[in-house]
PQR file with spaces between the fields and no chain letter, atoms N, CA, C, O and H, PARSE charges and radii, in Angstrom:
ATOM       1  N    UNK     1     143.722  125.837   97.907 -0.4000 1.5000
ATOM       2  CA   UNK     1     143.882  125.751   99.361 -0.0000 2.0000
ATOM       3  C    UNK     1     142.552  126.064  100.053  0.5500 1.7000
ATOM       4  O    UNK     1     142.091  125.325  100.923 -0.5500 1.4000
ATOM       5  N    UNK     2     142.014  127.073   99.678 -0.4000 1.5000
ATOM       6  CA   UNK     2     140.554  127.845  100.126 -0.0000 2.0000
ATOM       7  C    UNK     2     139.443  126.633   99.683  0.5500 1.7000
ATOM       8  O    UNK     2     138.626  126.585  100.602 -0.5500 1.4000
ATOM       9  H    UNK     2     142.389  127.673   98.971  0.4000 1.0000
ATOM      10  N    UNK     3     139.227  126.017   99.036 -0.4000 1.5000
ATOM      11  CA   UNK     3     138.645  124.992   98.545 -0.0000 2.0000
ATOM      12  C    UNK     3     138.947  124.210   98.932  0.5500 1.7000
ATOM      13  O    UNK     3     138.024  124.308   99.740 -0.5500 1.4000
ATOM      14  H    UNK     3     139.892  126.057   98.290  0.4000 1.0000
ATOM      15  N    UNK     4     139.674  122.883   99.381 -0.4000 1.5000
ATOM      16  CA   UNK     4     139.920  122.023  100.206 -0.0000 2.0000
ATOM      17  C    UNK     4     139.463  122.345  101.492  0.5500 1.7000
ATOM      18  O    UNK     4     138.708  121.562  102.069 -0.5500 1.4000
ATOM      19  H    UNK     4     140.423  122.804   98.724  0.4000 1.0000
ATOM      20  N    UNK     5     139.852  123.486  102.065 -0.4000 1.5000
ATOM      21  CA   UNK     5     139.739  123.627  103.486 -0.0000 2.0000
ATOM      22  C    UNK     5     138.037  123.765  103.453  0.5500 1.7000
ATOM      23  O    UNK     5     137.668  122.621  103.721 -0.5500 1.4000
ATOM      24  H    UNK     5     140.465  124.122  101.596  0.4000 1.0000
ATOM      25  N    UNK     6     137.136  124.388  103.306 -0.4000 1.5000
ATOM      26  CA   UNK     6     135.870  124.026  102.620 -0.0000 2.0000
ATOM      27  C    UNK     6     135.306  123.056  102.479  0.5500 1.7000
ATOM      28  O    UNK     6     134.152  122.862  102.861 -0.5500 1.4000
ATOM      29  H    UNK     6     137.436  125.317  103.088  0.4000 1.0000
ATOM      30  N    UNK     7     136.069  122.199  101.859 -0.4000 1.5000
ATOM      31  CA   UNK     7     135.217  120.821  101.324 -0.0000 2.0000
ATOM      32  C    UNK     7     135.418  119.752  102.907  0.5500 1.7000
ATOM      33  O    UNK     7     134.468  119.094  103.332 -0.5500 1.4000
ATOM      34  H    UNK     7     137.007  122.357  101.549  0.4000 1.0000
ATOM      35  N    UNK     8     136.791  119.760  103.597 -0.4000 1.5000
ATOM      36  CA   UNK     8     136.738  119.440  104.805 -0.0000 2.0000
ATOM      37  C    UNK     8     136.083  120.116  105.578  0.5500 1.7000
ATOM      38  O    UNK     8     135.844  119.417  106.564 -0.5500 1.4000
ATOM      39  H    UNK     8     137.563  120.295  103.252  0.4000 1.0000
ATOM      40  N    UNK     9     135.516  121.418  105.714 -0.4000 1.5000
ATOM      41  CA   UNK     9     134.978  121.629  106.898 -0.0000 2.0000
ATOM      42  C    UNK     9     133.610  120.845  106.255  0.5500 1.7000
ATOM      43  O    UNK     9     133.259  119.755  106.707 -0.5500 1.4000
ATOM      44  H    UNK     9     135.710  121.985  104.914  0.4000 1.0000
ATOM      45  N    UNK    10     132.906  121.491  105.195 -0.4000 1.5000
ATOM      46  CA   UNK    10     131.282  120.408  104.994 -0.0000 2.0000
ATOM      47  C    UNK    10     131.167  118.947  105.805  0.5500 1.7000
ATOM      48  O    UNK    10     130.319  118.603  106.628 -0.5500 1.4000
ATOM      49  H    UNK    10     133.191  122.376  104.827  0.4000 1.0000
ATOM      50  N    UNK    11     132.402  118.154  105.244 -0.4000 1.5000
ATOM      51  CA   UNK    11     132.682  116.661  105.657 -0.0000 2.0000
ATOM      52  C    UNK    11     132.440  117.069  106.674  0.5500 1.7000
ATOM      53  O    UNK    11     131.265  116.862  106.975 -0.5500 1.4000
ATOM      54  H    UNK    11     133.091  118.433  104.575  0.4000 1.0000
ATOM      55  N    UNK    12     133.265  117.821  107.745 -0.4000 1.5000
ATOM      56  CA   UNK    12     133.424  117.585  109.056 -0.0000 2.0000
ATOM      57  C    UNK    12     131.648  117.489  109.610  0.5500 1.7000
ATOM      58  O    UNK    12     131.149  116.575  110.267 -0.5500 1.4000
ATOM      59  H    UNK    12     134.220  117.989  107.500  0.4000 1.0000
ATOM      60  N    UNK    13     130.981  118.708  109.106 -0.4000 1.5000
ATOM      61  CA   UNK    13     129.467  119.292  109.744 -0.0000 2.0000
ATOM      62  C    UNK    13     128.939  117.731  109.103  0.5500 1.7000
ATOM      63  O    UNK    13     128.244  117.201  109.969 -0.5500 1.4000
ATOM      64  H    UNK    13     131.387  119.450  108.572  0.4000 1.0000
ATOM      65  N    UNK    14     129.019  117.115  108.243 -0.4000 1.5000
ATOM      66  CA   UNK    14     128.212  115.920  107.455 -0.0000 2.0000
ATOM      67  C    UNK    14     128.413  115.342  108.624  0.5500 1.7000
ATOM      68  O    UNK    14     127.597  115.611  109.505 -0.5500 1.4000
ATOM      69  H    UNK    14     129.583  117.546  107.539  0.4000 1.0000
ATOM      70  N    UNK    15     129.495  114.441  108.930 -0.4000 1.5000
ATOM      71  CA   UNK    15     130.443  113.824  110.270 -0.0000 2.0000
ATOM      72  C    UNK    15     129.201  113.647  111.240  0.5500 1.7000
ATOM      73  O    UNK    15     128.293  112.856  111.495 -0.5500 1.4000
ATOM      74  H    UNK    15     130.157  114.222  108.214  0.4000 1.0000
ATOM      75  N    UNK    16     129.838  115.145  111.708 -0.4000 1.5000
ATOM      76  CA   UNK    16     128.505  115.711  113.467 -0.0000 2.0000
ATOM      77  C    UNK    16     127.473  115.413  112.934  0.5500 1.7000
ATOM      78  O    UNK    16     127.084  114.366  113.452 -0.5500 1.4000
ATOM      79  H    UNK    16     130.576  115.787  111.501  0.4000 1.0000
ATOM      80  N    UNK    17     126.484  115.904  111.828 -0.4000 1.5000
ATOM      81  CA   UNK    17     124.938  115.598  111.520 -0.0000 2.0000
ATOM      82  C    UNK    17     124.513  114.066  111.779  0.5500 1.7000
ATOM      83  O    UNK    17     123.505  113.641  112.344 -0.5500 1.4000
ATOM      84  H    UNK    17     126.800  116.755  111.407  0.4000 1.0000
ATOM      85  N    UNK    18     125.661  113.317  111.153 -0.4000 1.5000
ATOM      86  CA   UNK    18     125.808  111.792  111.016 -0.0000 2.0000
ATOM      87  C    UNK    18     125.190  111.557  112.747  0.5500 1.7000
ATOM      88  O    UNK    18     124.102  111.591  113.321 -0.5500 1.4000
ATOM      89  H    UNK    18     126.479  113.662  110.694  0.4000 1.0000
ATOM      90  N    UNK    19     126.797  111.283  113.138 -0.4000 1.5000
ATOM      91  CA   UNK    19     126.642  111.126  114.468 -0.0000 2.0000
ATOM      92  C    UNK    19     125.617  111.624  115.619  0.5500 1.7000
ATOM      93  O    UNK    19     125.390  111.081  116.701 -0.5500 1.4000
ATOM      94  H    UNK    19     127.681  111.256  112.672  0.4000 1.0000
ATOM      95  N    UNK    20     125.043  112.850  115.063 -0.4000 1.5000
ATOM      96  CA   UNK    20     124.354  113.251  115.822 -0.0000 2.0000
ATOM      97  C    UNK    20     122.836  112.544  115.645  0.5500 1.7000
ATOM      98  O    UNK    20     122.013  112.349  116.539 -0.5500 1.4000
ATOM      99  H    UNK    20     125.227  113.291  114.185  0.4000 1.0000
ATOM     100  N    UNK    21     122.738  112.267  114.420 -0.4000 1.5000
ATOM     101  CA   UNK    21     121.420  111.330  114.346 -0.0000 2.0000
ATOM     102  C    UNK    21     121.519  109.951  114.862  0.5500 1.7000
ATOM     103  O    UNK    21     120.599  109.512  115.553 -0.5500 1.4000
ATOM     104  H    UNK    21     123.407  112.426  113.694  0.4000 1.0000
ATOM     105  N    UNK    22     122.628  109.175  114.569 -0.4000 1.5000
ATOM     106  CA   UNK    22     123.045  107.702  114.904 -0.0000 2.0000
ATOM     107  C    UNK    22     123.092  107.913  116.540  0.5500 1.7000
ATOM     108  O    UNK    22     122.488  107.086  117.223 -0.5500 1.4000
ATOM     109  H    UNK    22     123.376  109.532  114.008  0.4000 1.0000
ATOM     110  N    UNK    23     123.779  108.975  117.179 -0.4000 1.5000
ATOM     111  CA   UNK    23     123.613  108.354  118.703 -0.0000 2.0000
ATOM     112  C    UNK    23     123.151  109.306  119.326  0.5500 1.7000
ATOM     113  O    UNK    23     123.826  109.796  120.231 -0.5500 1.4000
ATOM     114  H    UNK    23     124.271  109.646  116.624  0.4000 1.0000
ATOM     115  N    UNK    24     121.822  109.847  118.994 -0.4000 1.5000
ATOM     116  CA   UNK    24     120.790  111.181  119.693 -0.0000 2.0000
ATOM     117  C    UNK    24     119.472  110.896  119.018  0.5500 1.7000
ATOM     118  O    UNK    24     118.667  110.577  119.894 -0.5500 1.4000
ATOM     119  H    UNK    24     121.274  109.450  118.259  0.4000 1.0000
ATOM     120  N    UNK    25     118.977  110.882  117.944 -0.4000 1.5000
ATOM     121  CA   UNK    25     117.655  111.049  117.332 -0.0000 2.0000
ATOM     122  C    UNK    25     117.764  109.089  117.413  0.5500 1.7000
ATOM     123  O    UNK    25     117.129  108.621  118.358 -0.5500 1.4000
ATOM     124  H    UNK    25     119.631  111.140  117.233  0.4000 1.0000
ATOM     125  N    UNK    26     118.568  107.952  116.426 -0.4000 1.5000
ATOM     126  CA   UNK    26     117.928  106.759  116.870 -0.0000 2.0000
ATOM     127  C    UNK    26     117.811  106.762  118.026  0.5500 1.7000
ATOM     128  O    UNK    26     116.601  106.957  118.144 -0.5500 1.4000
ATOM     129  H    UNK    26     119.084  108.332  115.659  0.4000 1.0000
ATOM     130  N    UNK    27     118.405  106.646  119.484 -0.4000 1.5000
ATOM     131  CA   UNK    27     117.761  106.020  120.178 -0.0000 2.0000
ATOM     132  C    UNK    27     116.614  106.580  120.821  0.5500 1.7000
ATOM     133  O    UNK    27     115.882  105.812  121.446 -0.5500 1.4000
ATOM     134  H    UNK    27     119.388  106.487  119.388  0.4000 1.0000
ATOM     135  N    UNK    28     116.302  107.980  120.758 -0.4000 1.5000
ATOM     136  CA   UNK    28     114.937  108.578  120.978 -0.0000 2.0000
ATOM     137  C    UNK    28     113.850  108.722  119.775  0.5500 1.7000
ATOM     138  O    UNK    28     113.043  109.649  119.699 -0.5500 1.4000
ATOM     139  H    UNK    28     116.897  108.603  120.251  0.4000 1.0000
ATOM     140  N    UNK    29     113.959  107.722  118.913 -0.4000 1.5000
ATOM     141  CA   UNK    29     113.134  107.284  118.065 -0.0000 2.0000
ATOM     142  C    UNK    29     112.673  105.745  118.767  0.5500 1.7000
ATOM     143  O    UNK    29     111.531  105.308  118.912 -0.5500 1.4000
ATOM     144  H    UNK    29     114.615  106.970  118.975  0.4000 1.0000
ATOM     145  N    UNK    30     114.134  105.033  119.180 -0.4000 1.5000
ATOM     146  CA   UNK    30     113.325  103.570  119.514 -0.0000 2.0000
ATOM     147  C    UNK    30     112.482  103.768  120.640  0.5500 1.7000
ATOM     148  O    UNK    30     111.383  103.224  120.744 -0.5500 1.4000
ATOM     149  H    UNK    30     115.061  105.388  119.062  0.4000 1.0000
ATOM     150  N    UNK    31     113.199  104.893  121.878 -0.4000 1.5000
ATOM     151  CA   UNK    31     112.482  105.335  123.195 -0.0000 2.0000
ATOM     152  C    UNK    31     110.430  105.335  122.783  0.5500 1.7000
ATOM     153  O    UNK    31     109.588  104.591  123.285 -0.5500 1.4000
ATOM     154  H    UNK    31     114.092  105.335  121.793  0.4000 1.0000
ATOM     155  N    UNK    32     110.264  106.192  121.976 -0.4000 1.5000
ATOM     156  CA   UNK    32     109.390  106.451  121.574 -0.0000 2.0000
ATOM     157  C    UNK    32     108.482  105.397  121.003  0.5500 1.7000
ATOM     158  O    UNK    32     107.397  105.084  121.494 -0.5500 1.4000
ATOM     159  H    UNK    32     110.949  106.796  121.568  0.4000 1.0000
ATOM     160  N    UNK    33     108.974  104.921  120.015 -0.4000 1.5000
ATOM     161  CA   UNK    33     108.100  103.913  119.283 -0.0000 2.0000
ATOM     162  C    UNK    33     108.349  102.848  120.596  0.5500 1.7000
ATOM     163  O    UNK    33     107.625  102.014  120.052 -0.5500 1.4000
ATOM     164  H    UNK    33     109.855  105.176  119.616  0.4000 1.0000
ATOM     165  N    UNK    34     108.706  102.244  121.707 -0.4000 1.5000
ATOM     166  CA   UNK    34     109.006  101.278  122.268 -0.0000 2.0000
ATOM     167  C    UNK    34     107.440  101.344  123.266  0.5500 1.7000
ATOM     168  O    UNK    34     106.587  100.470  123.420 -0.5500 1.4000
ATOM     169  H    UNK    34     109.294  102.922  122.149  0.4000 1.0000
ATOM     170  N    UNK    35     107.535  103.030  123.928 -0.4000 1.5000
ATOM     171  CA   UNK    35     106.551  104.180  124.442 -0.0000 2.0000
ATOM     172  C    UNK    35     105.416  103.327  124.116  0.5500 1.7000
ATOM     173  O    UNK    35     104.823  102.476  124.778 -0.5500 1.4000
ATOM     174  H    UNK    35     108.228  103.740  123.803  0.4000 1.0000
ATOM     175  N    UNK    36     105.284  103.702  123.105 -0.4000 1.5000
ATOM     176  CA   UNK    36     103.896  103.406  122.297 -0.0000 2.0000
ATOM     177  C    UNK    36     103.415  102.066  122.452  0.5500 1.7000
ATOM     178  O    UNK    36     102.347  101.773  122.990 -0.5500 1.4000
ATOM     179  H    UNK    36     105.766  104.394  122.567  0.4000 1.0000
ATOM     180  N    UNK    37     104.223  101.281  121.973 -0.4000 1.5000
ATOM     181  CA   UNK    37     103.916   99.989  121.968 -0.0000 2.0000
ATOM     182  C    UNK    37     103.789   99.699  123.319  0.5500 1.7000
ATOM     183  O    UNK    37     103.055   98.715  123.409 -0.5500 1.4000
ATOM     184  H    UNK    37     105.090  101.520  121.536  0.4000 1.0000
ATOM     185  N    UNK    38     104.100  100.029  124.269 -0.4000 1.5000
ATOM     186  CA   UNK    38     103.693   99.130  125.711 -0.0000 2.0000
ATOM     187  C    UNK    38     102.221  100.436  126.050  0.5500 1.7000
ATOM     188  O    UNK    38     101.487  100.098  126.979 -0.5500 1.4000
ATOM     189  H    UNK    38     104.697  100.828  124.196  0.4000 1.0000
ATOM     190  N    UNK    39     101.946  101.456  125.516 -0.4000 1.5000
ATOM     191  CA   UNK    39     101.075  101.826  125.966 -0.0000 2.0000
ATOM     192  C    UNK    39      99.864  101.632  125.109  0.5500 1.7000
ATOM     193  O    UNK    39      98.778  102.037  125.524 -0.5500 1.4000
ATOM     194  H    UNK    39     102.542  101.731  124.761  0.4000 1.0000
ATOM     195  N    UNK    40      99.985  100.921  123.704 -0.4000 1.5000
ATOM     196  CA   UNK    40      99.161  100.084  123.336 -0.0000 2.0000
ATOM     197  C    UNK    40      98.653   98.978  123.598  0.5500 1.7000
ATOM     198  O    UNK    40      97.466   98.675  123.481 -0.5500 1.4000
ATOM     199  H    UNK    40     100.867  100.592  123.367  0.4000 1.0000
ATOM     200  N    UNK    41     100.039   97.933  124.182 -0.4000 1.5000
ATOM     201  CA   UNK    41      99.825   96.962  125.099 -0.0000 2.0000
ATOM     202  C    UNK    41      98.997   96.683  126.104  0.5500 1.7000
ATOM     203  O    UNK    41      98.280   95.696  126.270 -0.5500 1.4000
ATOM     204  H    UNK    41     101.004   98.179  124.277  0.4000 1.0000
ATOM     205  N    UNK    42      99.189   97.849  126.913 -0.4000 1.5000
ATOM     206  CA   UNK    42      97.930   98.360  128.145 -0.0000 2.0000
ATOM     207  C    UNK    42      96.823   98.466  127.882  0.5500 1.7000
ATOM     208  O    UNK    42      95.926   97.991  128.580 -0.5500 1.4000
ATOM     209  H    UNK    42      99.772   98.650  126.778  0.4000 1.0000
ATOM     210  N    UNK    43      96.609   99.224  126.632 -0.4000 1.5000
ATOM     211  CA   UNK    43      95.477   99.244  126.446 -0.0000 2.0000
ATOM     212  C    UNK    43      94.349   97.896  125.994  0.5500 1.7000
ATOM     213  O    UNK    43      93.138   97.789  126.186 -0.5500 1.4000
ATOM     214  H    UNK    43      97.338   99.610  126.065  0.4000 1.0000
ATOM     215  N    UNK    44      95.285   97.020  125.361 -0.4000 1.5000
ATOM     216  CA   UNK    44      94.797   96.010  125.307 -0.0000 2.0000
ATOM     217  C    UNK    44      94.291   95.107  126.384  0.5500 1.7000
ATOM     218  O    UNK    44      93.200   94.588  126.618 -0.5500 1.4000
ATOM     219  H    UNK    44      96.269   97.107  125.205  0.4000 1.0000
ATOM     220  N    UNK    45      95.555   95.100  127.001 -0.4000 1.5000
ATOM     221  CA   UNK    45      95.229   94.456  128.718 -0.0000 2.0000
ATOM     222  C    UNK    45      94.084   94.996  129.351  0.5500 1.7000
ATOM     223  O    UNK    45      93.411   94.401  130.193 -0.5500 1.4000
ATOM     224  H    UNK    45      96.441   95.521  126.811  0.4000 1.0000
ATOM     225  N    UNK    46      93.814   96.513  128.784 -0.4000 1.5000
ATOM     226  CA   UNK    46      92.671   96.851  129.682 -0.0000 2.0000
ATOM     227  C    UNK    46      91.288   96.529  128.970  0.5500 1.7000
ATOM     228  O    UNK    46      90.241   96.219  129.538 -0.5500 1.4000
ATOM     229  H    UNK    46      94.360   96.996  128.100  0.4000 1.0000
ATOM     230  N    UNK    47      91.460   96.640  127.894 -0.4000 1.5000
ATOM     231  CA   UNK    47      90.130   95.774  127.168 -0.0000 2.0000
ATOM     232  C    UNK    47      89.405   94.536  127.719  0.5500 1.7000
ATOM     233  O    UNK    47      88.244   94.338  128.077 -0.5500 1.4000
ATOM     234  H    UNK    47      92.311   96.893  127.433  0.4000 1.0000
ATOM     235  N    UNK    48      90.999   93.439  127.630 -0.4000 1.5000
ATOM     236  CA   UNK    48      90.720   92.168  127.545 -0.0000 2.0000
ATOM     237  C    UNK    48      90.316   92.055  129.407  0.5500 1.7000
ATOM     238  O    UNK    48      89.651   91.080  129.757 -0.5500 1.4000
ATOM     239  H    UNK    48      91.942   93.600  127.339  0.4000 1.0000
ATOM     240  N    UNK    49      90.704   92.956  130.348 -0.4000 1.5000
ATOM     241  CA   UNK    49      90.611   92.658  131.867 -0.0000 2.0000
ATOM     242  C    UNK    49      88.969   92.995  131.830  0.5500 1.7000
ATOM     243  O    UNK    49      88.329   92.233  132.554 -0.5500 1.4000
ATOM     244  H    UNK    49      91.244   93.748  130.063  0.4000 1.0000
ATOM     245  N    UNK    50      88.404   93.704  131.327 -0.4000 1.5000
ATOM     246  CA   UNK    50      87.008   94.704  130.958 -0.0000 2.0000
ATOM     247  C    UNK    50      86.209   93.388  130.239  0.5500 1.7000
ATOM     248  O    UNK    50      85.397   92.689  130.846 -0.5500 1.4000
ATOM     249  H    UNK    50      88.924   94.323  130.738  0.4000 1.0000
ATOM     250  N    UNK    51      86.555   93.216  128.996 -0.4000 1.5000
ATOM     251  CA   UNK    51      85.847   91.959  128.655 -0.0000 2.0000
ATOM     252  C    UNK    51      85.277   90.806  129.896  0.5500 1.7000
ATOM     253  O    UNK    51      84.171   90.281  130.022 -0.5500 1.4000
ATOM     254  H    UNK    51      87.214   93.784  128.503  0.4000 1.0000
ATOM     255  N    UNK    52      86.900   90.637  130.960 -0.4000 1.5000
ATOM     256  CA   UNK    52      86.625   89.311  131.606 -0.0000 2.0000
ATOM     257  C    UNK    52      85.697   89.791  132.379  0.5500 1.7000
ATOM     258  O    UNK    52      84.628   89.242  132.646 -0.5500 1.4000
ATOM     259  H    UNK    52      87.799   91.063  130.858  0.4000 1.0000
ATOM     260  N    UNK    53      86.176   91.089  132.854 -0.4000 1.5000
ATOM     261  CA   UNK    53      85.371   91.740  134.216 -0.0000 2.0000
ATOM     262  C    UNK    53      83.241   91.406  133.684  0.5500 1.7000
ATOM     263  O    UNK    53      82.263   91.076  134.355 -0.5500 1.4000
ATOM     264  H    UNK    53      87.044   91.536  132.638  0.4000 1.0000
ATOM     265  N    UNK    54      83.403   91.664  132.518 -0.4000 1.5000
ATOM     266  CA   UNK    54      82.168   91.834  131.740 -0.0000 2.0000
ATOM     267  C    UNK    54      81.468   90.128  131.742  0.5500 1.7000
ATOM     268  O    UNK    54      80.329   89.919  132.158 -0.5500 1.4000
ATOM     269  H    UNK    54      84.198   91.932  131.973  0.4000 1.0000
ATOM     270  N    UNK    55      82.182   89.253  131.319 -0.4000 1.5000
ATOM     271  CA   UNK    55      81.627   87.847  131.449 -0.0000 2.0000
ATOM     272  C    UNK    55      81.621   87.316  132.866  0.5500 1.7000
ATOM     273  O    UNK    55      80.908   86.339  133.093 -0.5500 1.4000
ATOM     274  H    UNK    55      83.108   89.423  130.981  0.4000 1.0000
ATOM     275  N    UNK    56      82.362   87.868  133.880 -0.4000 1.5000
ATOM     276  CA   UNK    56      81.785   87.444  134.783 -0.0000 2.0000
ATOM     277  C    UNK    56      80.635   87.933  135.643  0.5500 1.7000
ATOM     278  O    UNK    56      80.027   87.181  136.405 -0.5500 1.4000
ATOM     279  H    UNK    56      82.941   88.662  133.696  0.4000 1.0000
ATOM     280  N    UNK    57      80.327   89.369  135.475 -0.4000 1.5000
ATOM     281  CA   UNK    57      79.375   89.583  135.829 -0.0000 2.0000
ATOM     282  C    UNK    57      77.932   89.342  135.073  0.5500 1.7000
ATOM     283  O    UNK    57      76.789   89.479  135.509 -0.5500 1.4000
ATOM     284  H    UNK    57      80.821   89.980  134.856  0.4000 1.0000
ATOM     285  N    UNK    58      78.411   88.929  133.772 -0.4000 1.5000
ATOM     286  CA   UNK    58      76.870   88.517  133.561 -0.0000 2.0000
ATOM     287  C    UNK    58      76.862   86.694  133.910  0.5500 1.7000
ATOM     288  O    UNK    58      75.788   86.094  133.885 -0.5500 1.4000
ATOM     289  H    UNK    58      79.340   88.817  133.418  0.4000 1.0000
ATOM     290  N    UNK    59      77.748   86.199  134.120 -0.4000 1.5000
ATOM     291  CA   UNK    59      77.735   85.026  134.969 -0.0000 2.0000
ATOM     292  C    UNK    59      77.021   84.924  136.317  0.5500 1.7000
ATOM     293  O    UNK    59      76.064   84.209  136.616 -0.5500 1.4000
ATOM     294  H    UNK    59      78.621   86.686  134.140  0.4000 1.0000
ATOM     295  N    UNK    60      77.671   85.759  137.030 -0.4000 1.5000
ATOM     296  CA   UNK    60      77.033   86.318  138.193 -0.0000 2.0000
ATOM     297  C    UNK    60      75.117   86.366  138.422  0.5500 1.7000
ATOM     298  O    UNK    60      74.339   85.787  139.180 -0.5500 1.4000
ATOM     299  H    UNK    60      78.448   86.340  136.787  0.4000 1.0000
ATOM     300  N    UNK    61      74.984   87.283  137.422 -0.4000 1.5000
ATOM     301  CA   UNK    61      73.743   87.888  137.111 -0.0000 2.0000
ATOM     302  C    UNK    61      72.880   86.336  136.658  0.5500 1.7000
ATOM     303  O    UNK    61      71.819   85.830  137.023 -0.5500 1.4000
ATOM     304  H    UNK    61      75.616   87.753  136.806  0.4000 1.0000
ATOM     305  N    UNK    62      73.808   85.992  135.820 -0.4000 1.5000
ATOM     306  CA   UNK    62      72.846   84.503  135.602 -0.0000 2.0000
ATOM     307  C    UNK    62      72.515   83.766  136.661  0.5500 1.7000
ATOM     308  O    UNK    62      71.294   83.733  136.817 -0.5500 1.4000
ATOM     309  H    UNK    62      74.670   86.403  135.523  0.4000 1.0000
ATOM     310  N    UNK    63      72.951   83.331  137.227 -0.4000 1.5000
ATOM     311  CA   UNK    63      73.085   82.561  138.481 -0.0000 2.0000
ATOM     312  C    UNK    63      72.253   83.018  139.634  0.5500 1.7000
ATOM     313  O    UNK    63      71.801   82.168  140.401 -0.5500 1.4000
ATOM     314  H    UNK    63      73.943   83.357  137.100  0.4000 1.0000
ATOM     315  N    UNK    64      72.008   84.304  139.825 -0.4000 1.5000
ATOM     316  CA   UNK    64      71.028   85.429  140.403 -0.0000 2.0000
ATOM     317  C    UNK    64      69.679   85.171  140.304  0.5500 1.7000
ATOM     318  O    UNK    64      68.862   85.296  141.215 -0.5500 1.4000
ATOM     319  H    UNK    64      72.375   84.994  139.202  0.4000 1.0000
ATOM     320  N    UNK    65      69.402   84.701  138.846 -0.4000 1.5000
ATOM     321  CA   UNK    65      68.244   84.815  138.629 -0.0000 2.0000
ATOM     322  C    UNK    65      67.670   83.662  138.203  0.5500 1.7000
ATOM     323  O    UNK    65      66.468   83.631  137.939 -0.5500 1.4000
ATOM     324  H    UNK    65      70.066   84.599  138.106  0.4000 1.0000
Protein backbone atom coordinates (compact mmCIF):
# COMPACT_ATOMS: atom_id res chain seq x y z
CA UNK A 1 0.00 0.00 0.00
CA UNK A 2 2.96 2.40 1.24
CA UNK A 3 4.67 1.64 -2.04
CA UNK A 4 2.12 2.25 -4.56
CA UNK A 5 1.10 5.37 -2.94
CA UNK A 6 4.89 6.43 -3.53
CA UNK A 7 5.32 5.31 -6.83
CA UNK A 8 2.07 7.55 -7.69
CA UNK A 9 3.09 10.41 -5.94
CA UNK A 10 6.85 10.33 -8.08
CA UNK A 11 4.48 9.94 -11.35
CA UNK A 12 2.46 12.67 -10.17
CA UNK A 13 5.90 15.26 -9.46
CA UNK A 14 7.27 13.53 -13.11
CA UNK A 15 3.57 14.79 -14.51
CA UNK A 16 4.14 18.67 -13.05
CA UNK A 17 8.07 18.60 -14.09
CA UNK A 18 6.69 17.42 -17.59
CA UNK A 19 4.20 20.01 -17.92
CA UNK A 20 6.00 22.46 -16.38
CA UNK A 21 8.76 22.34 -19.00
CA UNK A 22 6.27 21.76 -22.10
CA UNK A 23 4.15 24.91 -21.22
CA UNK A 24 6.74 27.34 -19.14
CA UNK A 25 10.49 26.70 -20.10
CA UNK A 26 9.49 25.78 -24.21
CA UNK A 27 7.90 28.71 -24.86
CA UNK A 28 10.52 30.95 -23.05
CA UNK A 29 13.13 29.11 -24.83
CA UNK A 30 11.43 29.97 -28.34
CA UNK A 31 10.82 33.76 -26.72
CA UNK A 32 14.47 33.86 -26.45
CA UNK A 33 16.07 32.21 -29.29
CA UNK A 34 13.28 34.19 -31.53
CA UNK A 35 15.02 37.50 -29.25
CA UNK A 36 18.11 36.78 -30.72
CA UNK A 37 17.46 36.17 -34.04
CA UNK A 38 15.69 39.50 -34.81
CA UNK A 39 18.42 41.18 -32.83
CA UNK A 40 20.89 39.59 -35.06
CA UNK A 41 18.78 40.56 -37.87
CA UNK A 42 19.28 44.25 -36.89
CA UNK A 43 22.37 43.97 -36.68
CA UNK A 44 22.74 42.99 -40.02
CA UNK A 45 20.41 45.66 -41.31
CA UNK A 46 22.69 47.91 -39.59
CA UNK A 47 25.79 46.77 -41.33
CA UNK A 48 24.28 46.51 -44.67
CA UNK A 49 22.45 50.42 -44.09
CA UNK A 50 26.42 51.47 -43.01
CA UNK A 51 27.86 49.73 -46.03
CA UNK A 52 25.20 51.74 -48.31
CA UNK A 53 25.59 54.84 -46.18
CA UNK A 54 29.51 54.15 -46.95
CA UNK A 55 29.19 53.79 -50.96
CA UNK A 56 27.39 56.62 -51.21
CA UNK A 57 29.44 58.85 -49.69
CA UNK A 58 32.40 57.92 -51.41
CA UNK A 59 30.20 58.45 -54.54
CA UNK A 60 29.57 61.73 -53.36
CA UNK A 61 33.25 62.44 -52.67
CA UNK A 62 33.94 61.22 -56.22
CA UNK A 63 31.94 63.48 -57.95
CA UNK A 64 33.44 66.38 -55.62
CA UNK A 65 36.51 66.05 -56.95
Amino acid sequence: MNISFQCQNSFRYQNVIITFYIYILLPLLQLVKNQAFLVRKNNLKMVENNNIMKKRSDKKGGEKN
